[in-house]
N, C-alpha and C positions, 0 to 999 in steps of 0.2 A: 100192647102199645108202650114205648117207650115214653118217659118221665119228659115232662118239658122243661122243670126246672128241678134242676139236681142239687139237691141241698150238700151231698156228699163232698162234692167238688167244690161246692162254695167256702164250705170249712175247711179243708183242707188247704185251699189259698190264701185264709185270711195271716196266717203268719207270715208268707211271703210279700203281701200286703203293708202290714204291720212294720216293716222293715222301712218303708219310704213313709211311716208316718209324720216325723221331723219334718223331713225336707218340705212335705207337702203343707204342712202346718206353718214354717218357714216363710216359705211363695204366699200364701194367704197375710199373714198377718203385716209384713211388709208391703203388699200390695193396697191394701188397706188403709194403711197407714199413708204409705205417697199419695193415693186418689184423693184421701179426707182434707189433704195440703190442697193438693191442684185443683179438688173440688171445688174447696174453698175460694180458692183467686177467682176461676171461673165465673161463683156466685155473686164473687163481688160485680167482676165486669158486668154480669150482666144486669142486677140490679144500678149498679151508675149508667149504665146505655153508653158507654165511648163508643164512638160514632164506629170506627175503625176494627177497634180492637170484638165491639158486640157482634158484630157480624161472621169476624173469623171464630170465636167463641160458640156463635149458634150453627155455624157449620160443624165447627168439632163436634157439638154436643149431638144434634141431627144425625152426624153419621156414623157417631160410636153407637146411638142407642137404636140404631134402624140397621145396624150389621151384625150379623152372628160373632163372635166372641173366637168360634177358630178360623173366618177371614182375617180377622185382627190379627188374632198371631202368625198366621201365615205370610201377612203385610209384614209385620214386624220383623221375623225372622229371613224373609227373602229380602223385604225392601231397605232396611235400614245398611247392608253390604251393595243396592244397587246404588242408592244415594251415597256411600263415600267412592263406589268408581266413578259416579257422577261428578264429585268433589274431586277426586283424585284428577281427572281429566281436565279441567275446566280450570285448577290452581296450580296442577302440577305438581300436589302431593304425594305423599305412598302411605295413605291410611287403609288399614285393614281392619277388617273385621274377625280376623282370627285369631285375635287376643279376646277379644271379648266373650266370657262364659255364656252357654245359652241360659244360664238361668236369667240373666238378663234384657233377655229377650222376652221372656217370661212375662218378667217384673214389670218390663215394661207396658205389653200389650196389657197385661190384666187390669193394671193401676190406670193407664190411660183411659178404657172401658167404664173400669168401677169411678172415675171421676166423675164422668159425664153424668151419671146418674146421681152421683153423689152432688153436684153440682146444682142441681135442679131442685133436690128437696131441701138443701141448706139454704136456695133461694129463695123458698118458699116457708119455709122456718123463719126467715128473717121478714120479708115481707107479710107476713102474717102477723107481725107484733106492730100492737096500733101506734102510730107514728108521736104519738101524745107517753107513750111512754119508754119509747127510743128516746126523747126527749130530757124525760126523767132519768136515763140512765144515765 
């Protein structure tokens, strides 16, 4: 009976691996970094409850954390070039998306996902400290 998991081949690839470990280390810690910002607003809107702004806020938040992570990118990477031919049409511009690197396509779906979630527990970090010593601070 043949092996189901080949240890042989796994080593063999990890230096080819190795090779995008930057880059992928890169996409994460940037990613990271922009969500913990947008997280951030987020949490505020949502604890002050502006009438307007909470509810597009609770839709973002709804649908980034109830959709798989490569729907997202694949929105982000198809939809972000169907919205500037939408722009381009409707203004009579000539914006393209072919200057822009995919790694920002990247950056973007990942950071906007890791917000949502990041969002929710900085909410809840802040709402959790008793309002007597929000006070004091």
């Amino acid at each position: 009976m043949k092996n189901i998991f080949d240890f042989e081949m796994i080593f063999t690839n990890i230096p080819k691996l190795l090779k995008y470990l930057p880059t992928t280390l890169e996409i994460a810690v940037i990613a990271y970094i922009a969500s913990l910002i947008v997280g951030f607003l987020v949490a505020l809107v949502k604890i002050k409850k502006t009438k307007v702004l909470y509810q597009i806020v609770s839709f973002y938040v709804s649908f980034c954390r109830g959709t798989p992570i490569i729907v997202q990118l694949y929105a982000t990477y198809f939809g972000i070039p169907m919205i500037l031919q939408l722009i381009n049409a409707r203004f009579g511009t000539h914006l393209t998306s072919s200057f822009i690197p995919n790694i920002i396509f990247a950056l973007t779906a990942l950071s906007l996902n890791d917000a949502a979630y990041s969002s929710e527990y900085i909410r809840a970090f802040i709402e959790s400290v008793d309002a007597g010593q929000r006070e004091a601070a």
